[in-house]
N, CA, C and O atoms as CSV, one atom per row, in Angstrom:
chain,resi,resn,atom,element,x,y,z
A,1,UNK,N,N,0.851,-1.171,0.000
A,1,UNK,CA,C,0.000,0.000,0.000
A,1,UNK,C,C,0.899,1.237,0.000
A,1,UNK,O,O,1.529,1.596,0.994
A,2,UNK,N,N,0.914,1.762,-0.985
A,2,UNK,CA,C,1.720,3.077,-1.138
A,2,UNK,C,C,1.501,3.885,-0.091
A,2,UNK,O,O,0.295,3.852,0.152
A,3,UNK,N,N,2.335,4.930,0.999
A,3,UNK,CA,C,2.026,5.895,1.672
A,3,UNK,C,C,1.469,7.051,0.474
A,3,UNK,O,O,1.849,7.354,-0.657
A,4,UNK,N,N,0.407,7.484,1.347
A,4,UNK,CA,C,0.391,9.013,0.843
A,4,UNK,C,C,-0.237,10.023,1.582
A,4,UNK,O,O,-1.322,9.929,2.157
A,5,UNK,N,N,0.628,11.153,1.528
A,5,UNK,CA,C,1.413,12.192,2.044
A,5,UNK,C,C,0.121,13.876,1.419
A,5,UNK,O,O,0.229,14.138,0.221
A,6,UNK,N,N,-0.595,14.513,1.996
A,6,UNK,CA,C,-1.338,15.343,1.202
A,6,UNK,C,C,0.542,16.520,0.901
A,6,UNK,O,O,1.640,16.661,1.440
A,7,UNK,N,N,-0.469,17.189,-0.638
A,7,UNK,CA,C,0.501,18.115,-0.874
A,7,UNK,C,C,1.367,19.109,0.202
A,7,UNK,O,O,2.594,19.212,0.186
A,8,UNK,N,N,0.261,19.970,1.340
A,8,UNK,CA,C,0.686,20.932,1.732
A,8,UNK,C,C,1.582,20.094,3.011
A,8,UNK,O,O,2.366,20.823,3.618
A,9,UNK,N,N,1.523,18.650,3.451
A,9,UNK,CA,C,2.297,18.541,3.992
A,9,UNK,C,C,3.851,18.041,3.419
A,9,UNK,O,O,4.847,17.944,4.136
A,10,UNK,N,N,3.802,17.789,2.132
A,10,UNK,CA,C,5.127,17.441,1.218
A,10,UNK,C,C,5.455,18.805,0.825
A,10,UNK,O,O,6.229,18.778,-0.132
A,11,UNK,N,N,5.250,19.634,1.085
A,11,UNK,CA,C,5.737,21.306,0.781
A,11,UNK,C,C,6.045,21.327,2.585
A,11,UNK,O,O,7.089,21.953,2.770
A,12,UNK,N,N,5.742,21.077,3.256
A,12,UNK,CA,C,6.222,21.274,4.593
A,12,UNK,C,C,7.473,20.693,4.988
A,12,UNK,O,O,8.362,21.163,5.698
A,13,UNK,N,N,7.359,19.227,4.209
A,13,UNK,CA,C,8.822,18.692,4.659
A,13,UNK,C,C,9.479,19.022,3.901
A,13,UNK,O,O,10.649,18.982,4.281
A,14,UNK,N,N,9.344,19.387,2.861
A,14,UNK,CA,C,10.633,19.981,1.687
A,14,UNK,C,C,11.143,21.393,2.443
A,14,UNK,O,O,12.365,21.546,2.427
A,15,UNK,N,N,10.290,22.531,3.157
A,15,UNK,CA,C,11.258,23.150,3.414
A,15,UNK,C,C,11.947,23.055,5.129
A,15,UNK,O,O,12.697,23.778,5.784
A,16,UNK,N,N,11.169,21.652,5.405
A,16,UNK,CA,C,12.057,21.048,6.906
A,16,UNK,C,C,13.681,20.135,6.327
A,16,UNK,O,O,14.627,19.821,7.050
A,17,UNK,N,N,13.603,20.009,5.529
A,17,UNK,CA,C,14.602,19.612,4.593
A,17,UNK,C,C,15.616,20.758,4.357
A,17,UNK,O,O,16.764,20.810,4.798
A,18,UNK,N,N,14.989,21.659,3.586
A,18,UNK,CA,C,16.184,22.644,3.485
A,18,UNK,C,C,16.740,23.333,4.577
A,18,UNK,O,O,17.794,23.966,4.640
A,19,UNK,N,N,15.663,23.067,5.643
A,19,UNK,CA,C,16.232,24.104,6.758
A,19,UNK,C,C,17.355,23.211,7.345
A,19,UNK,O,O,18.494,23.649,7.502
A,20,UNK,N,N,16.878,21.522,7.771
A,20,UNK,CA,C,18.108,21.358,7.922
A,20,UNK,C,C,18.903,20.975,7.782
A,20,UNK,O,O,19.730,20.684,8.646
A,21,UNK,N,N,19.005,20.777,6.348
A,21,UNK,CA,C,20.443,20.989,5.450
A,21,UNK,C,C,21.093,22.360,5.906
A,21,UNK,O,O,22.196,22.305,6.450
A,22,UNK,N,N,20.482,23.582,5.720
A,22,UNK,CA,C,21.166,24.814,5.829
A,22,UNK,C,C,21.743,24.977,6.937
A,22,UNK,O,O,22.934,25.251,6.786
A,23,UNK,N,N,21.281,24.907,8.398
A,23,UNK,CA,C,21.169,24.432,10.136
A,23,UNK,C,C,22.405,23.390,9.912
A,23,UNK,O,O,23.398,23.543,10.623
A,24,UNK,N,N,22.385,22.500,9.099
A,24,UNK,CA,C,23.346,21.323,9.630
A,24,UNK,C,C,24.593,20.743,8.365
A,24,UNK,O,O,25.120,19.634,8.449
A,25,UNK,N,N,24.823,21.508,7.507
A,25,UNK,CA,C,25.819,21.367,6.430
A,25,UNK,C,C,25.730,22.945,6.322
A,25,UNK,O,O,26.115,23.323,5.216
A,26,UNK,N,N,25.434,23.702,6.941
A,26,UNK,CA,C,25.722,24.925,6.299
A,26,UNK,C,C,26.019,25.218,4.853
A,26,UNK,O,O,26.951,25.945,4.512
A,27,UNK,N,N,24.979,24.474,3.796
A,27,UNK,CA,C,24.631,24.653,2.612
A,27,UNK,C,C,23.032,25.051,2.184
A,27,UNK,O,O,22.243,24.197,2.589
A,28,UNK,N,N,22.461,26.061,1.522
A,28,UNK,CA,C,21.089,26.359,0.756
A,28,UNK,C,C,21.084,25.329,-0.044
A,28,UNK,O,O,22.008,24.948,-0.763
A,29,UNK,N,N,19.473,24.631,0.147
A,29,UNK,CA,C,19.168,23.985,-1.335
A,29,UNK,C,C,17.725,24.253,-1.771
A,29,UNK,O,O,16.626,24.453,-1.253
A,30,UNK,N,N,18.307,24.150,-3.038
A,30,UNK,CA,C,16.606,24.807,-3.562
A,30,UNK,C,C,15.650,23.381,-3.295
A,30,UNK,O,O,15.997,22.304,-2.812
A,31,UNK,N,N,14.003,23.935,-3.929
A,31,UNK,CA,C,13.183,23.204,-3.582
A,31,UNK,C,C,13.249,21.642,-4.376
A,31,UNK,O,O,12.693,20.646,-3.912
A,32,UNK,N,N,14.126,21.658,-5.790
A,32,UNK,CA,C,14.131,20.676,-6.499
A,32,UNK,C,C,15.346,19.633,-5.547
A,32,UNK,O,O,14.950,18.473,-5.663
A,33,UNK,N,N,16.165,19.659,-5.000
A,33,UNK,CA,C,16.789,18.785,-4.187
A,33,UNK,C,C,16.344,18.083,-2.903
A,33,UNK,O,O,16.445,16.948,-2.437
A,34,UNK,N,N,15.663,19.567,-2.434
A,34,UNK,CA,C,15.047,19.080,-1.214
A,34,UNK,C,C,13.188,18.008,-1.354
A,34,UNK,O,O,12.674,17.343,-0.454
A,35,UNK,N,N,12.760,18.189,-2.478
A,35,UNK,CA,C,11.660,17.422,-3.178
A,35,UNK,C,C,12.638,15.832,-3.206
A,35,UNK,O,O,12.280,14.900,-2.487
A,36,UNK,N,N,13.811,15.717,-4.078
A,36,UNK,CA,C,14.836,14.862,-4.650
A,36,UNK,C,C,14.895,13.912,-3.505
A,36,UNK,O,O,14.788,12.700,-3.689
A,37,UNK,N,N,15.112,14.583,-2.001
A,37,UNK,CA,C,16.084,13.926,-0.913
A,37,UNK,C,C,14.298,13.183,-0.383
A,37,UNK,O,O,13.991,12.051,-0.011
A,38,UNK,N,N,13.485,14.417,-0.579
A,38,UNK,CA,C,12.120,13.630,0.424
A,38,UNK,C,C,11.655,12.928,-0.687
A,38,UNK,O,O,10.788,12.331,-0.049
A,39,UNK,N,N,11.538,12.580,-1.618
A,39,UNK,CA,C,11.458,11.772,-2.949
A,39,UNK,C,C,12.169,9.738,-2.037
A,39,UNK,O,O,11.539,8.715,-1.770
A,40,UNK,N,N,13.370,10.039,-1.918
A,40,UNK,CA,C,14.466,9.178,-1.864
A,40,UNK,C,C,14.060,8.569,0.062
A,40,UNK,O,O,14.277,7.395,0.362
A,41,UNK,N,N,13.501,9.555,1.095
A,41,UNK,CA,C,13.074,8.766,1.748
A,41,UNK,C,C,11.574,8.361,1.951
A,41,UNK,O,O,11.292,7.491,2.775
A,42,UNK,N,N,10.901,8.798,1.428
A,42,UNK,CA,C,9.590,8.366,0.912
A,42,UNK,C,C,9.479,7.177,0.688
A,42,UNK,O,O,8.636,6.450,1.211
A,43,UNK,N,N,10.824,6.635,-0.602
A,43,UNK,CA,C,10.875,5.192,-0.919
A,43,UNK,C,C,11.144,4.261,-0.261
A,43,UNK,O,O,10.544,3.224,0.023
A,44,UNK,N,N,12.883,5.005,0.184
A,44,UNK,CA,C,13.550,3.978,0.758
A,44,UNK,C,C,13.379,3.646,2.298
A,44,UNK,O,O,13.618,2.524,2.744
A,45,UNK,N,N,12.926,4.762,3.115
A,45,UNK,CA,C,13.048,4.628,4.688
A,45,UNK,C,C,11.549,4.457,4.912
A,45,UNK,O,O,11.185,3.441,5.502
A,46,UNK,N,N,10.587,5.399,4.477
A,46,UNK,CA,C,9.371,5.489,5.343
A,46,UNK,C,C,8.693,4.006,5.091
A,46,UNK,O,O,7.980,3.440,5.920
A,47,UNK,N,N,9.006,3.538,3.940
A,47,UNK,CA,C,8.415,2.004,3.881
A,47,UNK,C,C,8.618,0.918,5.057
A,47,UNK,O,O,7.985,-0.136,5.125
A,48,UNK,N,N,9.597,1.343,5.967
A,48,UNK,CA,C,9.963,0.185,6.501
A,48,UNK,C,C,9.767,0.794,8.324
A,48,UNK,O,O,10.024,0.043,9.266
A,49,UNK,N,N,9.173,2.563,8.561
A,49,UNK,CA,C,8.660,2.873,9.699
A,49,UNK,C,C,7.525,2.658,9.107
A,49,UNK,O,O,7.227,1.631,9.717
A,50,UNK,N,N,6.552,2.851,8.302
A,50,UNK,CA,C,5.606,2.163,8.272
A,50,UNK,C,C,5.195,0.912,8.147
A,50,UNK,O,O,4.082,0.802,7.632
A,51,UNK,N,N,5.701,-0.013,8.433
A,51,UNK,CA,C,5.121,-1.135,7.968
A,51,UNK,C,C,6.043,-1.419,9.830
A,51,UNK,O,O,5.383,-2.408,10.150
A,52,UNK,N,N,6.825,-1.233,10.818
A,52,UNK,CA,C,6.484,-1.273,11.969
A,52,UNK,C,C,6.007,-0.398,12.405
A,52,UNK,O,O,6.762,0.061,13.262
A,53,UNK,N,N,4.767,0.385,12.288
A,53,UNK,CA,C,3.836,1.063,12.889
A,53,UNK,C,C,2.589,-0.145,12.479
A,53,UNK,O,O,1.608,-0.180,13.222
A,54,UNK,N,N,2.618,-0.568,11.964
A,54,UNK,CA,C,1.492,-1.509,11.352
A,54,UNK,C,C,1.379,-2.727,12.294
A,54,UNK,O,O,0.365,-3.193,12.813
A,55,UNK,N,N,2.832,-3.183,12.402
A,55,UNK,CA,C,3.047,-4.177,13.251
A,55,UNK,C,C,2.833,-3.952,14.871
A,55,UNK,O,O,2.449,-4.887,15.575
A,56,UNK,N,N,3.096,-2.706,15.384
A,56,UNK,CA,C,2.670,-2.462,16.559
A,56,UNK,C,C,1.555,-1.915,16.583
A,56,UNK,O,O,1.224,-1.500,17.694
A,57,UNK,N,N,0.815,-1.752,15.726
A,57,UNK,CA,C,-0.280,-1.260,16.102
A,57,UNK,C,C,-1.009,-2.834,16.421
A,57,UNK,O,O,-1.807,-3.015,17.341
A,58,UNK,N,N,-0.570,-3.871,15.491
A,58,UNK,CA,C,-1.266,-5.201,15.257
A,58,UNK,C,C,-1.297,-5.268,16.542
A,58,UNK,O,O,-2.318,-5.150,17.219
A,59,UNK,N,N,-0.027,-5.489,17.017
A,59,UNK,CA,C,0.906,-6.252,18.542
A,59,UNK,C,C,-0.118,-5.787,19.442
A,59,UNK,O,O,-0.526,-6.635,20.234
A,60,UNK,N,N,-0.676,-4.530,19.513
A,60,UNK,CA,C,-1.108,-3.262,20.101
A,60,UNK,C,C,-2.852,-4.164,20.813
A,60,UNK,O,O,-3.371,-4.548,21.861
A,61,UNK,N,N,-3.058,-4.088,19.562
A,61,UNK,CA,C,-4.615,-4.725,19.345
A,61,UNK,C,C,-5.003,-6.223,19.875
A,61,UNK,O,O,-5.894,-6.743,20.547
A,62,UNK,N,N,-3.606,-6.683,19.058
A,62,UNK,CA,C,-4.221,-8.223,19.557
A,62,UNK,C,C,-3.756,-8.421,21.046
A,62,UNK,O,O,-4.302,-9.457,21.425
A,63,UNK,N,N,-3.200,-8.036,21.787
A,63,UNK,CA,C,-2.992,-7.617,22.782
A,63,UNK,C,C,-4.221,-7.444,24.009
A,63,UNK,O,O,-4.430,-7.825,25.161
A,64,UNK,N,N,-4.707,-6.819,23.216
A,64,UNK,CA,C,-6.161,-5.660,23.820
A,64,UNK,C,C,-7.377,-7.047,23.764
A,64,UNK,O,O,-8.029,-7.416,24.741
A,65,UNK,N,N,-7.470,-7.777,22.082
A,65,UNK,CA,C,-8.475,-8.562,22.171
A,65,UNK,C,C,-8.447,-9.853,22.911
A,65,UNK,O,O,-9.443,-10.404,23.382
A,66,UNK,N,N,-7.053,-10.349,22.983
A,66,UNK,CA,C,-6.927,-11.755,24.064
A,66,UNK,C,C,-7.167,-11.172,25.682
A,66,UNK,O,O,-7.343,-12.066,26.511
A,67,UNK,N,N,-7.185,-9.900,26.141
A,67,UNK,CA,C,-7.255,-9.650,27.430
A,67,UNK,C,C,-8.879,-9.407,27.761
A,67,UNK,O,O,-9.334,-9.313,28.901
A,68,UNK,N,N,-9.957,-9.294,26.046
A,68,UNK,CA,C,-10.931,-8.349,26.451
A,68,UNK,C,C,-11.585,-8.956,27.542
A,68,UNK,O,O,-12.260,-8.231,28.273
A,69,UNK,N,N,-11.484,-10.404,27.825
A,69,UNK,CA,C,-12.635,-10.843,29.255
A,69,UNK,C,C,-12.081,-10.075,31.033
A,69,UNK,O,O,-12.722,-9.705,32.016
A,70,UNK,N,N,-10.722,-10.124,30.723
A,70,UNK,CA,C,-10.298,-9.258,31.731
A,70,UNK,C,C,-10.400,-8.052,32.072
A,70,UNK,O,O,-10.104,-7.599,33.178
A,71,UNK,N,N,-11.036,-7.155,30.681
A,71,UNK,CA,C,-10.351,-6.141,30.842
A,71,UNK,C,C,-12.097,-5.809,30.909
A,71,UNK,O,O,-12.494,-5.042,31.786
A,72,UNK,N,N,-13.031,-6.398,29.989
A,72,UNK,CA,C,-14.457,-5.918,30.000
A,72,UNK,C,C,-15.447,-7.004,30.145
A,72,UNK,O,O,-16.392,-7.220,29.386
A,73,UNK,N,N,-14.964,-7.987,31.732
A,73,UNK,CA,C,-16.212,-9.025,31.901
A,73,UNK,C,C,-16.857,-8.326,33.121
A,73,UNK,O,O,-16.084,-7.971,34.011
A,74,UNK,N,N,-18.068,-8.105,33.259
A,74,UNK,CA,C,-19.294,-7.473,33.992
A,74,UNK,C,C,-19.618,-8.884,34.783
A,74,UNK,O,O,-19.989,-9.647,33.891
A,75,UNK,N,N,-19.644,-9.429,35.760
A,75,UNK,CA,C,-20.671,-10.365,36.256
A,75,UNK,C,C,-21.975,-10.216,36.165
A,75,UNK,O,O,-22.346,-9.081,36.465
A,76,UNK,N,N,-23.025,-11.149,35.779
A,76,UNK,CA,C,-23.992,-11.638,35.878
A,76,UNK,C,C,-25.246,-11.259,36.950
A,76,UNK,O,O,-24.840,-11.226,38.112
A,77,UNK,N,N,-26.620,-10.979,36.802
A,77,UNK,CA,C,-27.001,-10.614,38.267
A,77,UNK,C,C,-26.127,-10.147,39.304
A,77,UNK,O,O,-25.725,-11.094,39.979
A,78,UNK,N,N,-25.916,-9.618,39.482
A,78,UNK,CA,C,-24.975,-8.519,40.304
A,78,UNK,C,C,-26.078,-7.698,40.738
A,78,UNK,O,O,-25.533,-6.595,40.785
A,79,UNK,N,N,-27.294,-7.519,41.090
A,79,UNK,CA,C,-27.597,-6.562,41.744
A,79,UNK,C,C,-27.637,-6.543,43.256
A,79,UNK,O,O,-27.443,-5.675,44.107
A,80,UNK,N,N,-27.939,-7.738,43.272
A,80,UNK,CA,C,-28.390,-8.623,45.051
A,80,UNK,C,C,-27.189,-8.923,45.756
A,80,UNK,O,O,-26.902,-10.041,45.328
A,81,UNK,N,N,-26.473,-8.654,46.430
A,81,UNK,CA,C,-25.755,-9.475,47.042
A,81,UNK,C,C,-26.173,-10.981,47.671
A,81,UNK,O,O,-27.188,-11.491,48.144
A,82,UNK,N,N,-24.837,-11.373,47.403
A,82,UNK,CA,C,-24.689,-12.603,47.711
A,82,UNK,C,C,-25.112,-13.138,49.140
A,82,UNK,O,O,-24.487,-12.679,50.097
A,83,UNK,N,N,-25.851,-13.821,49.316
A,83,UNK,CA,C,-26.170,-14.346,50.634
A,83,UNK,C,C,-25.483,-14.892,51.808
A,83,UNK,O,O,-25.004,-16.012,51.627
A,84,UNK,N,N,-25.293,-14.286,53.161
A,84,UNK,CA,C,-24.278,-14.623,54.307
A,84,UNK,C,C,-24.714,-16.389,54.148
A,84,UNK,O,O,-25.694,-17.083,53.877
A,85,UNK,N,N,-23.307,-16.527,54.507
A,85,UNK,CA,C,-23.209,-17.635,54.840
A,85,UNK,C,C,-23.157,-18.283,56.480
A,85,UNK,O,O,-22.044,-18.298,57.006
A,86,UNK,N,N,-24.340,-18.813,57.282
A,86,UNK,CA,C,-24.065,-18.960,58.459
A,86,UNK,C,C,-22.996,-20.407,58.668
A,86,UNK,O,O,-22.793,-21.418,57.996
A,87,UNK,N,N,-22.512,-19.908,59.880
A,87,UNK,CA,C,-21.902,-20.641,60.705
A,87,UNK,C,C,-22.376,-21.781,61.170
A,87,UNK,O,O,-23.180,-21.642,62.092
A,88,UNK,N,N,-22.042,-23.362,60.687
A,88,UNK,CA,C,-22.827,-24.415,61.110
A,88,UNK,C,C,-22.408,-24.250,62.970
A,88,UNK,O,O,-22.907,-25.024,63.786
């Protein structure tokens, strides 16, 4: 499943890109490199934080559904209390 990214936030990381290139190589790059570099992890990196976000979310869930009797069992008639038990 392809990620996808709306425009105005791929114009956001392109110029979080140039900033820190500029901040951290003390080099300017225009918008066609910095498109180039978020192009290149788009492909190569985000495929593989997404797909463990997928997996922990799974981990996350199935987690949640093997516990649900623990986590959401109500007893039965529950309004009455239970009857003393005398002392033979």
């Amino acid at each position: 499943m392809p990620i996808r990214i709306a425009p105005d936030k791929l114009k956001q990381f392109q110029r979080s890109i140039k900033r820190y290139v500029a901040e951290n190589f003390d080099e300017d790059i225009g918008d066609l490199k910095a498109g180039l570099m978020l192009d290149f992890v788009m492909k190569e990196i985000a495929p593989a934080i997404y797909n463990q976000a997928i997996a922990d979310a799974q981990t996350y869930f199935q987690e949640r559904v093997t516990d649900l009797d623990g986590v959401c069992y109500e007893p039965e008639i529950g309004y009455w209390p239970a009857p003393k038990r005398q002392a033979p």
